[in-house]
C-alpha positions as CSV (number, residue, x, y, z in Angstrom):
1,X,-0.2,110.5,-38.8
2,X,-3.4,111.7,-41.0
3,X,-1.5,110.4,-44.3
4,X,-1.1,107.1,-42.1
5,X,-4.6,106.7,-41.1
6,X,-6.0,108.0,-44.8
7,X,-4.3,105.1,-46.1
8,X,-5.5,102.8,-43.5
9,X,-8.7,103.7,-44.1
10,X,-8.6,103.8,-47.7
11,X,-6.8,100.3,-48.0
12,X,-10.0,99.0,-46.1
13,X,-12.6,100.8,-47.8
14,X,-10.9,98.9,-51.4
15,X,-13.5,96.4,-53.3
16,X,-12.6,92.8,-53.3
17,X,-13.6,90.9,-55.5
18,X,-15.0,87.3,-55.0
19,X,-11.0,85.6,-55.9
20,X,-9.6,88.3,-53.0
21,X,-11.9,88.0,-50.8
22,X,-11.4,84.2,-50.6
23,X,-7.5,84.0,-50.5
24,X,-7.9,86.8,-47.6
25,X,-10.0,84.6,-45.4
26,X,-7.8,81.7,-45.9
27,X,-5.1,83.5,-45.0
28,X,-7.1,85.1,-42.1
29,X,-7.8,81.7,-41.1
30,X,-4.6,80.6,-41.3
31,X,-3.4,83.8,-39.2
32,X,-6.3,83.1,-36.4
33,X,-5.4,79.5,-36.3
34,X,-1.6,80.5,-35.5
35,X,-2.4,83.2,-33.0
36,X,-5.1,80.9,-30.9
37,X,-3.4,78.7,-27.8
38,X,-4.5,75.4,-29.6
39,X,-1.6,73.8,-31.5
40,X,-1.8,73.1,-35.2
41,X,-3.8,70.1,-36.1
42,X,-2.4,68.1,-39.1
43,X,-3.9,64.4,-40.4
44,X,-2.2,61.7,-38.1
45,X,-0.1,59.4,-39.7
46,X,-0.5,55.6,-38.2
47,X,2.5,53.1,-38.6
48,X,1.9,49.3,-37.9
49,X,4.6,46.6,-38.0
50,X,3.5,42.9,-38.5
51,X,5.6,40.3,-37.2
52,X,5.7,36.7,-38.2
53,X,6.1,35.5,-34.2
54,X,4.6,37.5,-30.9
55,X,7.8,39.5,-29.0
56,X,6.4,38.2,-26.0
57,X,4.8,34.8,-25.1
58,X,2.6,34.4,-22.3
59,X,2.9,31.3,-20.3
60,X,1.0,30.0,-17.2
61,X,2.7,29.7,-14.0
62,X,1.9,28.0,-10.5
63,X,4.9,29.2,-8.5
64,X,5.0,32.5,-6.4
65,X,7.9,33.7,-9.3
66,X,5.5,36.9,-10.7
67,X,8.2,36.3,-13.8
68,X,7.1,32.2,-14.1
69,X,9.6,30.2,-15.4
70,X,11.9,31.0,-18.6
71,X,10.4,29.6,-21.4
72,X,12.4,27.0,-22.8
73,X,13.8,27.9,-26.4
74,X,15.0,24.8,-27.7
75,X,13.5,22.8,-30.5
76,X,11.7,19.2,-29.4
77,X,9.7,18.6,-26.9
78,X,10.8,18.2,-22.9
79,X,10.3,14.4,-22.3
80,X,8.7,14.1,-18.4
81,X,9.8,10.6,-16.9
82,X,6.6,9.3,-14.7
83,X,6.9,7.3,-11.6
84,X,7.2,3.6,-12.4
85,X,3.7,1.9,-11.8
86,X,4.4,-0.5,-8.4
87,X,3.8,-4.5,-9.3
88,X,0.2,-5.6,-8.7
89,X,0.7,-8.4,-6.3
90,X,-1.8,-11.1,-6.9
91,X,-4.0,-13.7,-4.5
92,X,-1.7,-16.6,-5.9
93,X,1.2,-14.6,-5.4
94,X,0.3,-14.0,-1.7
95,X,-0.3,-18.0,-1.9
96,X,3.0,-18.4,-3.5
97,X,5.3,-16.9,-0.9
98,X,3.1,-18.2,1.9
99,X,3.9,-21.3,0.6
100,X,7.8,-20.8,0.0
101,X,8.0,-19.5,4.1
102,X,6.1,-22.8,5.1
103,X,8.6,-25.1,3.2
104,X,11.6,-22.9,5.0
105,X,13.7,-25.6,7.1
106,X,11.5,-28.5,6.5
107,X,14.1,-30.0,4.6
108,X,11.8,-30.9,1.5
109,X,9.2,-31.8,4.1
110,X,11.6,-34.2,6.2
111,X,11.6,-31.6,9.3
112,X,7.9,-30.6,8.9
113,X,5.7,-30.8,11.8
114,X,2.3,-32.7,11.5
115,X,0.9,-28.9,11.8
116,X,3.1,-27.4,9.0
117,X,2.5,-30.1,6.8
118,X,-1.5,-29.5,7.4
119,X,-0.6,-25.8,6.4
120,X,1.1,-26.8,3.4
121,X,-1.2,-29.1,1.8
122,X,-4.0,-26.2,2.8
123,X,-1.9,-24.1,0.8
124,X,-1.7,-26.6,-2.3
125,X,-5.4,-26.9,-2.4
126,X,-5.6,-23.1,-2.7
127,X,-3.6,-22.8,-5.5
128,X,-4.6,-25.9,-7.4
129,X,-8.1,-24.1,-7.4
130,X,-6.4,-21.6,-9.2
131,X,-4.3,-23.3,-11.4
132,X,-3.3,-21.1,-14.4
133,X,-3.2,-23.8,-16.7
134,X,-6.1,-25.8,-16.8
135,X,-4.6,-28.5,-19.3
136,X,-0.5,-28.9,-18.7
137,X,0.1,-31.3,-21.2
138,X,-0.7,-28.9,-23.7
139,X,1.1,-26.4,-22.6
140,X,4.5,-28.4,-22.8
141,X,7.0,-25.7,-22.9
142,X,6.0,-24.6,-19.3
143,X,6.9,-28.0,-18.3
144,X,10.9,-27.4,-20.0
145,X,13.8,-26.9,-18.1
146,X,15.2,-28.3,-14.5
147,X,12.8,-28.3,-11.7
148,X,13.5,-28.4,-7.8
149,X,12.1,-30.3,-5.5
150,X,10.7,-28.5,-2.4
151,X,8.5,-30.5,-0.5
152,X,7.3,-33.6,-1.0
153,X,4.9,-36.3,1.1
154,X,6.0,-39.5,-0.8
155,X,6.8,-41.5,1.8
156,X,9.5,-44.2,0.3
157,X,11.5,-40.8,-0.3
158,X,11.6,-39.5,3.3
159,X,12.2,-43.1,4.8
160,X,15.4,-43.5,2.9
161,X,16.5,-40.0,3.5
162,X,15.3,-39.7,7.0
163,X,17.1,-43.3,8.0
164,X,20.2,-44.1,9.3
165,X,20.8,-46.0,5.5
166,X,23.1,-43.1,4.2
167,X,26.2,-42.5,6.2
168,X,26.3,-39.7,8.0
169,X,28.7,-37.5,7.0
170,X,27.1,-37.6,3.1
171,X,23.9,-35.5,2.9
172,X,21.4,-34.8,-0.1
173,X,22.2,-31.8,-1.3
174,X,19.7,-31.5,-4.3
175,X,16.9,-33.5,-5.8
176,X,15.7,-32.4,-8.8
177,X,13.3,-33.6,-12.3
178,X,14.3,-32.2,-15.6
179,X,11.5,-32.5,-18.0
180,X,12.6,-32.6,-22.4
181,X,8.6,-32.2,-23.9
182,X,10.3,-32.4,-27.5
183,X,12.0,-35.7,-26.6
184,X,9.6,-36.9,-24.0
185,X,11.5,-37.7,-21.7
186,X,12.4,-37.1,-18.0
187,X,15.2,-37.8,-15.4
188,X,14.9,-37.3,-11.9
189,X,18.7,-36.7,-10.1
190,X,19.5,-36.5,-6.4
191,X,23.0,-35.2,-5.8
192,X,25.0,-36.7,-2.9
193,X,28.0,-34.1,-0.9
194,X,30.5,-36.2,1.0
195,X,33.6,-34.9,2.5
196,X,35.8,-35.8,-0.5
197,X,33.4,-36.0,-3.4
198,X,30.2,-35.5,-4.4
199,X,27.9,-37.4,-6.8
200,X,25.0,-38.4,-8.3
201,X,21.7,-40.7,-8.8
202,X,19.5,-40.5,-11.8
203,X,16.9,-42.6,-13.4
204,X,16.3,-41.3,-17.6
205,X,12.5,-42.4,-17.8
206,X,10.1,-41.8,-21.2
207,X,6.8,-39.9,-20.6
208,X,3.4,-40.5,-22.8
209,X,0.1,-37.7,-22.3
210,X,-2.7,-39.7,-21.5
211,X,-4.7,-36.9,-20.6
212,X,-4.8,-33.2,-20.3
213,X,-3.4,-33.5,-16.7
214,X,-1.7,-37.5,-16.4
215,X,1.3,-38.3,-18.2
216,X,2.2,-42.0,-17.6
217,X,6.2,-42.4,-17.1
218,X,8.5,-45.3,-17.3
219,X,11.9,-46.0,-16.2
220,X,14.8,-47.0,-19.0
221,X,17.7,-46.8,-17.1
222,X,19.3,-45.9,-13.6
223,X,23.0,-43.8,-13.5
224,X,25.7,-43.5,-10.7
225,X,27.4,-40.6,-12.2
226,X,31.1,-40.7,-11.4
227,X,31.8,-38.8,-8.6
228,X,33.5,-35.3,-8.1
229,X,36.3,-33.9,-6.1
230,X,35.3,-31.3,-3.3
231,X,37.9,-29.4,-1.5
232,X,40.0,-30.9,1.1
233,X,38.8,-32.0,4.7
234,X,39.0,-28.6,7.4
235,X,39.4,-30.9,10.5
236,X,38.5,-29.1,13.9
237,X,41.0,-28.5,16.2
238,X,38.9,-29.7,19.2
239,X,35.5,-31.5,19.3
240,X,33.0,-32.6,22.0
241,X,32.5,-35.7,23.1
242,X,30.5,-37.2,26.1
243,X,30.3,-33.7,27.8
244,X,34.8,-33.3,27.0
245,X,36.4,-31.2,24.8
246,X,39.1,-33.3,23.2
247,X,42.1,-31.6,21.4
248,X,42.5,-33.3,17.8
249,X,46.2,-31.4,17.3
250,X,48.2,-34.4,18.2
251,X,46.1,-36.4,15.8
252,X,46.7,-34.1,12.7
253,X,49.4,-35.6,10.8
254,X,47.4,-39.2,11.1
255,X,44.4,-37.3,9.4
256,X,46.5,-35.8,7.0
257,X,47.6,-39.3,5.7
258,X,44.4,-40.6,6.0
259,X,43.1,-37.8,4.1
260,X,45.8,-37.7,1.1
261,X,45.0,-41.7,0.9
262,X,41.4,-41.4,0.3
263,X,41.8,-38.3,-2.4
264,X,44.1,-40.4,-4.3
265,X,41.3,-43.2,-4.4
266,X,38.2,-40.9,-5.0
267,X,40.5,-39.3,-8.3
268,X,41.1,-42.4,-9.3
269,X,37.1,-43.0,-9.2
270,X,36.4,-40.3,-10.9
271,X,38.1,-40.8,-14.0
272,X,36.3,-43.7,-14.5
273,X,32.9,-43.5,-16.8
274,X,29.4,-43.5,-15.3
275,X,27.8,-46.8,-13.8
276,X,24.5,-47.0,-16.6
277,X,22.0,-50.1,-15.1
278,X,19.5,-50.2,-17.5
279,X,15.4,-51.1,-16.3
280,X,13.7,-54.0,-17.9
281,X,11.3,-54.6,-15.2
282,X,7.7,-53.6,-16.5
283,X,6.5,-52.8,-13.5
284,X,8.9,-49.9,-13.4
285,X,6.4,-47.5,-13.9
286,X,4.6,-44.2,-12.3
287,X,2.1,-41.6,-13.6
288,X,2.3,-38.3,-12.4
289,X,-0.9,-35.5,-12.3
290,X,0.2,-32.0,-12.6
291,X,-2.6,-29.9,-10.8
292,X,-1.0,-26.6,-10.9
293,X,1.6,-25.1,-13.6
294,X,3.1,-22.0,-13.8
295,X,6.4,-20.1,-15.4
296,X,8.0,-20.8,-11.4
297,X,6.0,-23.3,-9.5
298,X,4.4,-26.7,-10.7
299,X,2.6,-29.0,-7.9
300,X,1.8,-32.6,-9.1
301,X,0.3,-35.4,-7.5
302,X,1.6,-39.1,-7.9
303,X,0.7,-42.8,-6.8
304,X,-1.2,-43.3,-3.4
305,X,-2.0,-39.6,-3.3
306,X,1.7,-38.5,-2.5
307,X,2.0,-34.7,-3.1
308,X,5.4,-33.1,-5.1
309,X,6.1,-29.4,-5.1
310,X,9.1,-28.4,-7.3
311,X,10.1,-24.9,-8.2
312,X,11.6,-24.2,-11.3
313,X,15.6,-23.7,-11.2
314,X,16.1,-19.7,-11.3
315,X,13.1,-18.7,-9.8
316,X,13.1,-16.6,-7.2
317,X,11.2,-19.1,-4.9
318,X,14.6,-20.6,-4.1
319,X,16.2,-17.8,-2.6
């Protein structure tokens, strides 16, 4: 024990020099740093990683989903259909149909009442004070095509057709005004239904612009077109007469004949040609003053103030 503790004490009491006495406190350090509680300490090494696109992208969302909704992944953009704009109806479009219910079952103004017919021409007066087309004779192609007649106040016209002159089981089924403004010409039809056949009367006329609003037009020729087979006769079995219902059963052979008779003359009518009668008479002549024009609807006024409201053939005025 004394040898131990001489050499302890001799090992201490040793000189250093300034080379040992360094490398002994670094190593004393070294030793103290070990034997403390505190971990070793060594320079921190920081890794970063760049990448070309986020690993997450944020999105907004309105719903109560915390997640949102999946963004989508696929290349172009999502195209959003948006609710169809509804059609402005116009004042003249209001006019317009206003005027189509008033003409409903006044046969072309035949059936009107003296208080429709002051509706109507209140309605005409209104929408001539916003005609569309201040000049119509220059604007010729809106006066193309086939054109219906819907009312009308000439008064030769709902004589004849309001008279006992046509028979009565033929009625006027159409009367209508087909304008050419390339070949300036116009021909005004009325078609004729009877129970057999039906047919036609047209006049072919030439028109000339004698102002922005007046064409003058005169007759050339007059046509009885030839006329067409309809289906056969349905005869009723029983009809009314004088307050009795009288059975026509024993009568139907006799109609039968009477019938196959008269549709072996009406198809040998109609293979003959049209009847042309062609119009020399000066006189023969109208003008006509178009005081509203549109793509559908065209209102003109003719000799002693009569008024003329055609629709144009496809419009949905007719329906």
């Amino acid at each position: 024990m004394s040898g131990s503790a001489s050499l302890n004490s001799l090992s201490l009491r040793l000189p250093t020099s300034p080379l040992t006495s360094g490398a002994h406190r670094h190593r004393s350090s070294l030793i103290s740093s070990f034997s403390t509680s505190q971990p070793p300490s060594f320079p921190s090494l920081t890794i970063q990683f760049k990448r070309s696109t986020p690993l997450f992208v944020p999105f907004a969302t309105t719903d109560d989903d915390e997640w949102g909704k999946e963004p989508t992944t696929g290349g172009g953009d999502v195209a959003v259909a948006e609710p169809e704009e509804a059609a402005v109806v116009t004042e003249t479009d209001e006019l317009k149909n206003k005027l189509k219910e008033l003409l409903y079952g006044t046969d072309r103004g035949l059936n009107a009442s003296s208080e429709t017919r002051a509706e109507i021409v209140e309605l005409i007066t209104q929408l001539e004070a916003k005609n569309p087309t201040p000049a119509p004779t220059e604007a010729l192609p809106l006066l193309n095509g086939k054109w219906i007649l819907a009312y009308t106040s000439f008064s030769q016209l709902l004589t004849l057709f309001g008279s006992r002159r046509l028979p009565q089981l033929v009625k006027v089924e159409e009367i209508s005004q087909t304008i050419d403004s390339e070949a300036f010409t116009v021909q005004n039809s009325v078609s004729f239904a009877g129970p057999l056949a039906t047919t036609s009367v047209t006049t072919n006329a030439k028109f000339e612009i004698r102002s922005p609003k007046r064409v003058q037009i005169k007759f050339e020729e007059g046509i009885v077109g030839t006329p067409q087979l309809t289906d056969s006769i349905v005869l009723p079995e029983k009809f009314e007469f004088l307050g009795q219902n009288i059975d026509l059963s024993p009568f139907k052979g006799i109609f039968t004949s009477i019938q196959d008779a008269a549709s072996s003359v009406a198809r040998t009518i109609s293979g003959q040609p049209p009847l042309k009668i062609p119009i020399n008479n000066n006189n023969a002549q109208s003008w006509l003053l178009t005081t509203y024009l549109d793509e559908e609807l065209r209102i003109s006024r003719g000799d002693g103030g009569s008024i003329f409201v055609l629709i144009k053939e496809g419009s949905s005025l007719l329906s």
